[in-house]
Residue frames relative to the residue before (quaternion, step in Angstrom):
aa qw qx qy qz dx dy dz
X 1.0000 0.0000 0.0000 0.0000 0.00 0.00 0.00
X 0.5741 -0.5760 0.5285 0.2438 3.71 -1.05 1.07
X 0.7885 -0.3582 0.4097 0.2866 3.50 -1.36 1.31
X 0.8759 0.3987 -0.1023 0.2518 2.62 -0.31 -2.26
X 0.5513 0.7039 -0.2182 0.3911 3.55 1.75 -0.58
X 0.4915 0.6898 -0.2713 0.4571 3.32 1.85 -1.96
X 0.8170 0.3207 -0.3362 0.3414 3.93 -0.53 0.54
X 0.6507 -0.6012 0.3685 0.2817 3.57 -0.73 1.01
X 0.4180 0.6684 -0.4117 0.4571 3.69 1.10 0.23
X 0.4669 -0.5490 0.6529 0.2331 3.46 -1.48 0.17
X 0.0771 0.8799 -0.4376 -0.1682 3.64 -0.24 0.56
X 0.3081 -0.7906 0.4663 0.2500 3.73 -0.06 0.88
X 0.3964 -0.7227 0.5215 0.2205 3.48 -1.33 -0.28
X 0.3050 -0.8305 0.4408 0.1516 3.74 0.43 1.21
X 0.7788 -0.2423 0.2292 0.5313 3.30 0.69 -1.56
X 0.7347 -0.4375 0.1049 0.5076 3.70 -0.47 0.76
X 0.7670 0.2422 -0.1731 0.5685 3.79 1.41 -0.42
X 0.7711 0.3059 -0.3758 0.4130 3.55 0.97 0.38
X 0.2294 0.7613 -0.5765 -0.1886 3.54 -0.91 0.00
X 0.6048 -0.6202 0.4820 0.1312 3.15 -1.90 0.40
X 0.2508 -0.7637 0.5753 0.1514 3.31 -0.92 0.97
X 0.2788 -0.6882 0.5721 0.3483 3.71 -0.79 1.27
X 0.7404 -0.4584 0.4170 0.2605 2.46 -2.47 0.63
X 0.8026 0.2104 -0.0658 0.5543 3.50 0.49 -1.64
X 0.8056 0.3043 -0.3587 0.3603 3.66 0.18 -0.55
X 0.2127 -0.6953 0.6757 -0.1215 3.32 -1.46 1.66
X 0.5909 -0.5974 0.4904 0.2311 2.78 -1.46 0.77
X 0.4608 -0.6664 0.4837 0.3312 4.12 -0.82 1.24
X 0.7370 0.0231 0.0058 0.6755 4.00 0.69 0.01
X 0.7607 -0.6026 0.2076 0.1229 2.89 -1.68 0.43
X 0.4941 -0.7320 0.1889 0.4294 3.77 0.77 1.37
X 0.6410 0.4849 -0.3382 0.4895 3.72 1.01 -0.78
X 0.5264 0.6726 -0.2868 0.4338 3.50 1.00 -0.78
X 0.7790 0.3919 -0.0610 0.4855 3.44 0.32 -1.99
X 0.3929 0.6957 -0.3919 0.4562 3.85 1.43 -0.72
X 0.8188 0.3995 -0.1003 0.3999 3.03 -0.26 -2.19
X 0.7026 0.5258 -0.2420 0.4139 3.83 0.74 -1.32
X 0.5923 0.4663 -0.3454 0.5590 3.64 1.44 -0.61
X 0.6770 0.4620 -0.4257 0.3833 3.58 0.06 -1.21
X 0.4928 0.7626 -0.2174 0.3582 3.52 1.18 -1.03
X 0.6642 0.4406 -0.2195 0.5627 3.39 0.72 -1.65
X 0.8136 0.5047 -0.1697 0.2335 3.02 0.42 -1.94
X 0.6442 0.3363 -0.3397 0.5972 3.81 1.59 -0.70
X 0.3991 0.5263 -0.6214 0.4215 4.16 0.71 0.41
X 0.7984 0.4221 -0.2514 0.3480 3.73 0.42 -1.50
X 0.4138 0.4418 -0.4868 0.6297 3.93 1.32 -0.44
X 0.7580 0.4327 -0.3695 0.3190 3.81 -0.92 -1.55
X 0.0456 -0.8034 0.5148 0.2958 3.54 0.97 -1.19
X 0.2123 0.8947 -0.1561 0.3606 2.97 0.87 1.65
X 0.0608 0.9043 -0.3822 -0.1802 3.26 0.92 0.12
X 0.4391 0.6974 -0.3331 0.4581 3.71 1.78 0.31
X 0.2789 0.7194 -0.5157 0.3724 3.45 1.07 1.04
X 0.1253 0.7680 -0.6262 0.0474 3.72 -0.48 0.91
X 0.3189 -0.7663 0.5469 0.1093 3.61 -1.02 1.08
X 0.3584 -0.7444 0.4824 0.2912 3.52 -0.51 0.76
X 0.4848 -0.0666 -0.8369 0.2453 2.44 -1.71 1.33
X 0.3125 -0.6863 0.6065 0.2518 3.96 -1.31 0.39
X 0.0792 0.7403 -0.6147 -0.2605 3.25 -0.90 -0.70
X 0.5424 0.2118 -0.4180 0.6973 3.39 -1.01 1.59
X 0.4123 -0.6763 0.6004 0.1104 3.02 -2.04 -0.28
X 0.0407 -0.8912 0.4483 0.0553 2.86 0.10 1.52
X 0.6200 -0.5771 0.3878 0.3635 3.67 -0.97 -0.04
X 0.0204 -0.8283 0.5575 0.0517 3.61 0.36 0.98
X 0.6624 -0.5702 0.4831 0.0520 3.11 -1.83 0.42
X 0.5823 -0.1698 0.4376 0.6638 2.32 0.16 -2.27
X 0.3080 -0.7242 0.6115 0.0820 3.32 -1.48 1.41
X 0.2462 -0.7545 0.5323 0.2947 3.69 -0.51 0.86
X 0.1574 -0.5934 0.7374 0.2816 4.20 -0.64 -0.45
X 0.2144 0.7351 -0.6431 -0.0126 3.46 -1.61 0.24
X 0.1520 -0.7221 0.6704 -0.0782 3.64 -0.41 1.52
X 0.0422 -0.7486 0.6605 -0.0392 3.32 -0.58 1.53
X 0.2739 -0.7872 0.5296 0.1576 3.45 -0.77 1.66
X 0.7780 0.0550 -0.0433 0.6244 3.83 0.64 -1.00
X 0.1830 0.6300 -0.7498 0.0861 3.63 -1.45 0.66
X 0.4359 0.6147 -0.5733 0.3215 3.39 -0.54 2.02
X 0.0217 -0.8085 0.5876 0.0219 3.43 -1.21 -0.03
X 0.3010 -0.7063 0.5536 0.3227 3.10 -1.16 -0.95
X 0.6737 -0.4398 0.4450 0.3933 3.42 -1.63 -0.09
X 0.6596 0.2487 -0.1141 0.7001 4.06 -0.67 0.82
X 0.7871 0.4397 -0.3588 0.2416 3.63 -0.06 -0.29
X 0.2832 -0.5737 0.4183 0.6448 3.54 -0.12 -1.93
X 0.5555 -0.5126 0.5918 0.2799 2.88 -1.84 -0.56
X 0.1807 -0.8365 0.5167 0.0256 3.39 -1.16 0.94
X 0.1996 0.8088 -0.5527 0.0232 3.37 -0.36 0.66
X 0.2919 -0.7175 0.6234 -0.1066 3.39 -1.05 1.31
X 0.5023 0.6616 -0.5165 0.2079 3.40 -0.73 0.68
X 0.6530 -0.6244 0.4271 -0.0359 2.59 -1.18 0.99
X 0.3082 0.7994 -0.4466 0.2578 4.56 0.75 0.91
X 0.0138 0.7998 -0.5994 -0.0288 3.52 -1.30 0.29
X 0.6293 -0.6448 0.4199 0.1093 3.06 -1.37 0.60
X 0.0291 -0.9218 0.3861 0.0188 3.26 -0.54 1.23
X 0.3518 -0.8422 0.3892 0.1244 3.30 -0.29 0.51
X 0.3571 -0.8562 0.3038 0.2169 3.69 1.25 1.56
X 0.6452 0.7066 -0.0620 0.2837 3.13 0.93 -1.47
X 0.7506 0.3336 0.0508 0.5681 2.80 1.05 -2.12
X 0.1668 -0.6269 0.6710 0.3592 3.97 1.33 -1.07
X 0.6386 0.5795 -0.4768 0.1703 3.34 0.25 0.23
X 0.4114 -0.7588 0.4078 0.2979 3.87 -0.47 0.43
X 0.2287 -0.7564 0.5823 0.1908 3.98 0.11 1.39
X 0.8612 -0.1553 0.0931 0.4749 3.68 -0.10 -0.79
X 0.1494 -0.6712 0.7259 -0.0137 3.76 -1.39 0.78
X 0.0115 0.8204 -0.5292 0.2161 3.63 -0.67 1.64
X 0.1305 -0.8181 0.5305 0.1794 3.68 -0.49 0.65
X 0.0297 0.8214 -0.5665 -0.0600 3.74 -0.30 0.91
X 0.1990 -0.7709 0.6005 0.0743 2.71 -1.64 1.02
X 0.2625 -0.7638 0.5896 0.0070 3.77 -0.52 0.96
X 0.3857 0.7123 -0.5862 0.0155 3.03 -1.44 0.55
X 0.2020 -0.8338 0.5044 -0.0981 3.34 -0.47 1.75
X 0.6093 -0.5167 0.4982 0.3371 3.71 -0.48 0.85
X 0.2106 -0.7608 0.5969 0.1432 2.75 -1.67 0.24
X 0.2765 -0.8306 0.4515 0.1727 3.44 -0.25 0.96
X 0.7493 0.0146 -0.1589 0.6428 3.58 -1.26 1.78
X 0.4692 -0.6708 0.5343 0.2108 3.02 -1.91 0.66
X 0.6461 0.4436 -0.4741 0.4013 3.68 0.48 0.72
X 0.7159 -0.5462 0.2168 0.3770 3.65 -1.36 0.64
X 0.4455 0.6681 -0.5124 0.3042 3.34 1.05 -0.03
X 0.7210 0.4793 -0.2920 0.4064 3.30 0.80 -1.39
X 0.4121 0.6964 -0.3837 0.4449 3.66 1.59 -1.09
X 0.7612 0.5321 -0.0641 0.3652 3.47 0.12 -1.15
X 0.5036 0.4924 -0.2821 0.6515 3.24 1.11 -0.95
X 0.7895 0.4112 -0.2797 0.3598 3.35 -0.31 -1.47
X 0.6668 0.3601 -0.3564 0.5466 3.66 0.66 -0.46
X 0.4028 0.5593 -0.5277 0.4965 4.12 0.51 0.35
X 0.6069 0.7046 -0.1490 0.3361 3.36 1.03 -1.41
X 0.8125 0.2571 -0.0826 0.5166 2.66 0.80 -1.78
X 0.4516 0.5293 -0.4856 0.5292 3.67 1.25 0.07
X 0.6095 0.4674 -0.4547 0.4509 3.89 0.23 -0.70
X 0.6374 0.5300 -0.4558 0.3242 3.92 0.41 -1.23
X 0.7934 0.3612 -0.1708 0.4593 3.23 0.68 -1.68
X 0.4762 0.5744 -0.5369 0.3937 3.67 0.83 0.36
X 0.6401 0.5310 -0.1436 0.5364 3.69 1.38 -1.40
X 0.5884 0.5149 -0.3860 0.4895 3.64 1.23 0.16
X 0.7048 0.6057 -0.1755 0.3250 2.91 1.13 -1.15
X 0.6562 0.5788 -0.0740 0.4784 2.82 1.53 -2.10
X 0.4819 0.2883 -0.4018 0.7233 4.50 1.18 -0.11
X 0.7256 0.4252 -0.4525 0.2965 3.62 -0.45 -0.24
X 0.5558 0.5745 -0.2634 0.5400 3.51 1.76 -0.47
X 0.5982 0.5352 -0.1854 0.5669 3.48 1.19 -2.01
X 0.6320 0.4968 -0.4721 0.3618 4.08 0.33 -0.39
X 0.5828 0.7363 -0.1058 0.3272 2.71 0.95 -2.26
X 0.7527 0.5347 -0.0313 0.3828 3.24 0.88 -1.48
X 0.6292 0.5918 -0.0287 0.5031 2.86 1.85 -0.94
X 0.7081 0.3265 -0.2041 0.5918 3.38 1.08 -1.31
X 0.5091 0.5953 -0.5066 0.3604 4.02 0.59 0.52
């Protein structure tokens, strides 16, 4: 997750090199946190899976496949969209071997011009790139 993300603020996007950090509306837990824990839920319920393990682990579980995900931008604005850009690949635990390495770029409206809708839309855009991930798993899974 980008720096610029690391702080309990909402951070809008002003113009292609600035963005703004709202005053009152913050994030209920920490965005890198809530990121990882959503994408989580969200590729258990595609995979139908309850073998979803978030790094850090504790114990040792048997992993599959390790996902990587370097998210470069995840911002927007009210009235606008959301953007989310990042950058993840597929790993294959077993083999060490690297099945697939994709840069996706998302970008979902934003519905109404207050952060609710902001917000929403970036749920969205976690779901897209969860469903990017989750056929890139379902392939993977396939060609063994």
């Amino acid at each position: 997750m980008p720096e610029y993300l690391d702080r309990p603020q909402i951070v809008t996007r002003v113009s292609p090199g600035e963005v703004r950090l709202a005053d009152f509306e913050r994030w209920a837990e920490p965005l890198k946190g809530n990121f990882s824990r959503v994408l989580g839920e969200n590729l258990s319920q595609i995979l139908a899976t309850d073998r979803i393990a978030i790094f850090p682990w504790t114990g040792a579980p048997q992993i599959d496949y390790r996902i990587l995900i370097e998210v470069i931008k995840f911002d927007g604005a009210p009235g606008t969209a959301v953007q989310l850009s990042a950058r993840w690949s597929v790993i294959d635990e077993e083999a060490k071997k690297t099945l697939t390495e994709k840069k996706s770029e998302i970008t979902i409206p934003a519905e109404g011009q207050d952060f609710g809708g902001l917000v929403a839309a970036q749920s969205k855009a976690v779901a897209a790139l969860s469903r990017e991930i989750a056929g890139a798993i379902t392939t993977a899974a396939q060609r063994k």
